[in-house]
Wavefront OBJ file of the C-alpha trace (Angstrom):
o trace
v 7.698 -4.977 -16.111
v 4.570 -6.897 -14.675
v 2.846 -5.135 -11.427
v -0.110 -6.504 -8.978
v -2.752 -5.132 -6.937
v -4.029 -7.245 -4.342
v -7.445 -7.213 -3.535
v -8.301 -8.611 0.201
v -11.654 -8.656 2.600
v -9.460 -9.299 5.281
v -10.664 -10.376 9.096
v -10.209 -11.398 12.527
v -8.318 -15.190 11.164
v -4.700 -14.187 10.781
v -4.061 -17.994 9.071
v -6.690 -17.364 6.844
v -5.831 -13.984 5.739
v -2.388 -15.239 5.497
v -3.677 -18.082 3.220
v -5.430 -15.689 0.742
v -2.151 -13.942 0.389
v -0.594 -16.421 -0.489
v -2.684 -17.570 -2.732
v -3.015 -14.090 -4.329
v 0.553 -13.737 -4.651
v 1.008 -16.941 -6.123
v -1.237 -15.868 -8.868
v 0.754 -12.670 -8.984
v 4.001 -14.744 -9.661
v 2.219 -17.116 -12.113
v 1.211 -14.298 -14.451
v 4.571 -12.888 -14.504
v 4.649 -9.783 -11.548
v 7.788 -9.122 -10.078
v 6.137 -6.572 -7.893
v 3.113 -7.398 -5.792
v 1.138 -4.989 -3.335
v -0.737 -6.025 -0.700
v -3.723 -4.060 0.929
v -3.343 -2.344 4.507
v -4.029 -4.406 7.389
v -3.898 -7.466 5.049
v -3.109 -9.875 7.627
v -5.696 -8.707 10.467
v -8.346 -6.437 10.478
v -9.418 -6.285 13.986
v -12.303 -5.099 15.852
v -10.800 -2.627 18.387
v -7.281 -1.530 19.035
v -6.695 -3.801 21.925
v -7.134 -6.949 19.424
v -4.677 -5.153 17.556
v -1.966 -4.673 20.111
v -2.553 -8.406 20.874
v -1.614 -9.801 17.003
v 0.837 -6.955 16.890
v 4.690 -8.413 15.735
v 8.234 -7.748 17.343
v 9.948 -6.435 14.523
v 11.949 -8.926 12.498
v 9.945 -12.131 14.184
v 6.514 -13.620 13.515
v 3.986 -15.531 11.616
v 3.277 -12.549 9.285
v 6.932 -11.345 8.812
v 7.860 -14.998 8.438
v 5.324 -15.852 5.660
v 5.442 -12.992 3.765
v 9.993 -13.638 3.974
v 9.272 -17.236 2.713
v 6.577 -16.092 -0.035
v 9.078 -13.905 -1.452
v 11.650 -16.433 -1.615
v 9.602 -19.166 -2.736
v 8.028 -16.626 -5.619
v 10.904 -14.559 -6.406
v 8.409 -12.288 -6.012
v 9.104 -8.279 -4.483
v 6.339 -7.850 -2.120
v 4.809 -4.489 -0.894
v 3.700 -6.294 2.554
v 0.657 -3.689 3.155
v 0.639 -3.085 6.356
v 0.870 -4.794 9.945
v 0.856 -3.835 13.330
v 4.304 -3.986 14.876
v 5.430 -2.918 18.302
v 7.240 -0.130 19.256
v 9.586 -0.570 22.619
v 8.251 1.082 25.462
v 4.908 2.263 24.131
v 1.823 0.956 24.196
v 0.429 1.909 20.880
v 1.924 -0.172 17.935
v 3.614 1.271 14.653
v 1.559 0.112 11.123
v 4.331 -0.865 8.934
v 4.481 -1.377 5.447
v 7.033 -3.955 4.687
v 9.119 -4.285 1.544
v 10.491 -8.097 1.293
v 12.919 -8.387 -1.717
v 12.914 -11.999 -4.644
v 15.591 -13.302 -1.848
v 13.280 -13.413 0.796
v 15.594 -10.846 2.442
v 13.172 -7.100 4.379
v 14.545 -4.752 2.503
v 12.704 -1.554 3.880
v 10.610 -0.677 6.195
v 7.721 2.548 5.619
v 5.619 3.149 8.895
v 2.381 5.000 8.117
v 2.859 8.999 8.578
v -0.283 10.362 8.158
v -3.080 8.473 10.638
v -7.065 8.544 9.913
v -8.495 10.867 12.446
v -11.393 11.784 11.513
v -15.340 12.214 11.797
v -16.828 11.701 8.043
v -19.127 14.651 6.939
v -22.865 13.518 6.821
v -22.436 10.360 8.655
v -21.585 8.923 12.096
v -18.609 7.135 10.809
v -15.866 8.059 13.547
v -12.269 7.057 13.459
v -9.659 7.793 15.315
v -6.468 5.749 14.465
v -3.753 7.560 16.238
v -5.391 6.175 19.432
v -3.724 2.650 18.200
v -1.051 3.814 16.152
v 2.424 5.321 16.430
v 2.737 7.658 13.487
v 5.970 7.561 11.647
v 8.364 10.322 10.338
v 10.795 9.182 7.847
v 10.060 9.152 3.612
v 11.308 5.510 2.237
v 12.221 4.813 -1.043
v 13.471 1.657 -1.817
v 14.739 -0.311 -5.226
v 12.929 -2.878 -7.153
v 15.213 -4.034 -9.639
v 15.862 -1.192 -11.760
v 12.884 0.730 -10.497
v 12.898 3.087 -7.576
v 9.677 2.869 -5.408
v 8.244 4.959 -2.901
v 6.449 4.209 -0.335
v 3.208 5.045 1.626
v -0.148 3.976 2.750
v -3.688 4.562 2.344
v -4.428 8.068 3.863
v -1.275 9.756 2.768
v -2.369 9.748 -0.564
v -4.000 13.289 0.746
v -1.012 14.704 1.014
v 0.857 15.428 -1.826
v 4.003 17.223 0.104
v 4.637 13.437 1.079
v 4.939 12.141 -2.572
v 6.568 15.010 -3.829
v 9.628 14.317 -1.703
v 8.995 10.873 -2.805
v 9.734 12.007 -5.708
v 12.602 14.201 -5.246
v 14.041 11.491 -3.393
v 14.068 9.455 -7.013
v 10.425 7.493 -6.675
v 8.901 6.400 -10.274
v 6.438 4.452 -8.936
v 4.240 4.703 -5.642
v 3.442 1.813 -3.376
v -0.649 2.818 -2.133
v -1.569 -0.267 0.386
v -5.674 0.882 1.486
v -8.283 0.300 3.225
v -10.849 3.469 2.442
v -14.009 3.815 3.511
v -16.777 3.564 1.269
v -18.011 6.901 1.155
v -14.556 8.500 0.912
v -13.658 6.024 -2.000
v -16.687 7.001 -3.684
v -15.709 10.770 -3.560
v -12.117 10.887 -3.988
v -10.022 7.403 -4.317
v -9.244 7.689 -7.966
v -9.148 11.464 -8.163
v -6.606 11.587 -5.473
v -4.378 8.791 -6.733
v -4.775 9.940 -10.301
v -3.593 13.240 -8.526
v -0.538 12.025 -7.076
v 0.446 10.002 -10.189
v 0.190 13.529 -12.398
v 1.627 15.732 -10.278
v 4.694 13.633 -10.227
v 4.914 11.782 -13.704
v 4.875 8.877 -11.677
v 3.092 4.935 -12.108
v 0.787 4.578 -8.855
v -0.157 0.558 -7.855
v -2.939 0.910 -5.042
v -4.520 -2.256 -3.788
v -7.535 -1.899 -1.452
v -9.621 -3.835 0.951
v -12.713 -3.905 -0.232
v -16.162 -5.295 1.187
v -17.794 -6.007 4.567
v -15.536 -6.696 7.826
v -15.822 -8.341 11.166
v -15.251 -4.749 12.968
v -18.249 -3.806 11.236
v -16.413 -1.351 8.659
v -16.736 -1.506 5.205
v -14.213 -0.701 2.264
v -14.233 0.121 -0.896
v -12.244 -2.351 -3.598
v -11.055 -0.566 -6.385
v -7.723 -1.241 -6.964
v -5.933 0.844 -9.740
v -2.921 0.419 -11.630
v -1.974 4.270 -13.385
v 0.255 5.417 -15.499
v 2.151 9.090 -15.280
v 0.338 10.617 -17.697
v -2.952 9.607 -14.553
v -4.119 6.839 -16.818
v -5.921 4.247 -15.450
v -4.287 1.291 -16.834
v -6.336 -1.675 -14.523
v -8.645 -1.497 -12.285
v -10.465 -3.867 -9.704
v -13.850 -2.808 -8.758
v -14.769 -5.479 -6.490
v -14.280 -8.902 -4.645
v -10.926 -10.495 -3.707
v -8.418 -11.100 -6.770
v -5.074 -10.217 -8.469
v -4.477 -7.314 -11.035
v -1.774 -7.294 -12.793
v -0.445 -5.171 -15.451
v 2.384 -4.263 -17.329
v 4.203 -1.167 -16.743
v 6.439 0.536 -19.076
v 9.108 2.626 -17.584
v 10.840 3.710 -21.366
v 7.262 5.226 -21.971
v 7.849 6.736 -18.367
v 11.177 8.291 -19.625
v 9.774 9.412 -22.807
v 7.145 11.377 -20.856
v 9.246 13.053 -18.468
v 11.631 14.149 -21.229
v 8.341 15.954 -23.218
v 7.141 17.210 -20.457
v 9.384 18.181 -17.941
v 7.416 19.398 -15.150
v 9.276 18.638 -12.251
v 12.507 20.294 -12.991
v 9.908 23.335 -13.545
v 9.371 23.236 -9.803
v 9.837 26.624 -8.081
v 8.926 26.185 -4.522
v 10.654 23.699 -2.517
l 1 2 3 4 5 6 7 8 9 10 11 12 13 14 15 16 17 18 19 20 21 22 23 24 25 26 27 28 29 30 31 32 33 34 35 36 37 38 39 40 41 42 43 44 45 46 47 48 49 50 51 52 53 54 55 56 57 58 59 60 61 62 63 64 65 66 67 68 69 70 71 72 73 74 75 76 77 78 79 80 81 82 83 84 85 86 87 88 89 90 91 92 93 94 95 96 97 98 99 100 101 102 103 104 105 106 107 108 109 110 111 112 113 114 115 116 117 118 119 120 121 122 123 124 125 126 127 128 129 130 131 132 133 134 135 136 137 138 139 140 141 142 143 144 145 146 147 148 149 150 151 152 153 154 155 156 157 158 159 160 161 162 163 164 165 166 167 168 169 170 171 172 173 174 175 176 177 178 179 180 181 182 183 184 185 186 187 188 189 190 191 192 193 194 195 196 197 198 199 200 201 202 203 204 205 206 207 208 209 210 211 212 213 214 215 216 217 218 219 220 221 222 223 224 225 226 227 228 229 230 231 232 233 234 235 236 237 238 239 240 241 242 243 244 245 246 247 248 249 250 251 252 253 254 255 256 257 258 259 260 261 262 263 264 265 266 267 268 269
């Protein structure tokens, strides 16, 4: 089974970001994937949250729900959409939704981001605060790729590994990881965390990351990984905008798990 990493400097031109997605998934489908990833805020990396609000979908209708429907259709591709800004009823801060479009064309789940960056980076005046923005979300989504079960989460919730465990238990073997770190936290911990999660669970990991300078002045770090559950690194994308994909294979998956059985030694819940 073929997986991609996408690999996106997205900005401030929805139609453009929307036209390097497709072309990336395209290339995705063309070299056999039948499970693409896209980056976090793929479609629209904005300078302040009011820009976001403004770009921000009603769920179910839009020029990025719409595309990414028809991509999947047209590719018979199963697209992790990263994430998008969609708008919650009633509130004024919008929910960043990771949306899981199936070879039909047909949204087959929806993941909103749990766990939101607020933070002030050690050692530098990088400040972020995206709850100010963003409505976080509370439920765990797994959903089915063919035969493969895949959870789902974005960027920083790869710091919490109660999150993927109940991934897990919930049946995950693989872990959707749409990003957009920061340089210096991608420098210190981006592979060791995802290698982390992939370990601790047995489980493949397919992160695709932003990566380079952006309009809102922020930049990100690249490195997109493919892993295997044995925390192999079996692709990686340092830099630039591009495709990875690699083939995954769940029997070796099932082999592993059945040698070493780690998670049915699990004594706290």
């Amino acid at each position: 089974m073929k997986v991609a990493a996408l690999q996106m400097t997205s900005g401030l031109d929805v139609a453009a970001n929307l036209a390097t997605a497709s072309r990336l998934l395209e290339s995705a489908a063309q070299s056999g994937a039948v499970l693409a990833v896209l980056p976090e805020n793929f479609a629209f990396m904005g300078r302040d949250d009011r820009e976001k609000q403004a770009m921000a979908e009603v769920p179910g209708t839009g020029p990025v729900q719409d595309a990414l429907s028809a991509l999947a259709s047209r590719l018979g591709l199963s697209i992790v959409g990263g994430t998008l800004p969609l708008r919650v009823q009633g509130e004024n801060r919008s929910a960043a939704a990771s949306l899981v479009y199936g070879p039909d064309g047909r949204l087959q789940a929806r993941y909103d981001k749990i766990h939101l960056f607020d933070v002030d980076l050690p050692g530098r005046e990088e400040r972020y605060r995206e709850s100010a923005g963003t409505l976080p979300g509370s439920e765990v989504v797994v959903t089915q790729v063919g035969s493969l079960p895949v959870g789902l989460s974005v960027c920083y919730d790869m710091r919490f590994p109660e999150l993927f465990r109940r991934l897990a238990a919930d049946g995950a073997r693989l872990f959707a990881v749409p990003s957009a770190f920061t340089v210096p936290t991608g420098e210190a911990h981006w592979e060791v965390l995802l290698r982390a999660r992939a370990v601790e669970n047995l489980a493949f990991v397919v992160a695709a990351a932003q990566w380079g300078h952006h309009a809102n002045g922020r930049s990100t770090y690249g490195h997109s990984l493919v892993i295997d559950p044995w925390g192999a690194v079996l692709g990686r994308l340092p830099e630039g905008e591009g495709c990875l994909v690699v083939d995954i294979d769940t029997s070796q998956q099932d082999a592993v798990r059945a040698r070493f059985p780690a998670l049915s030694h699990r004594v706290l819940a």
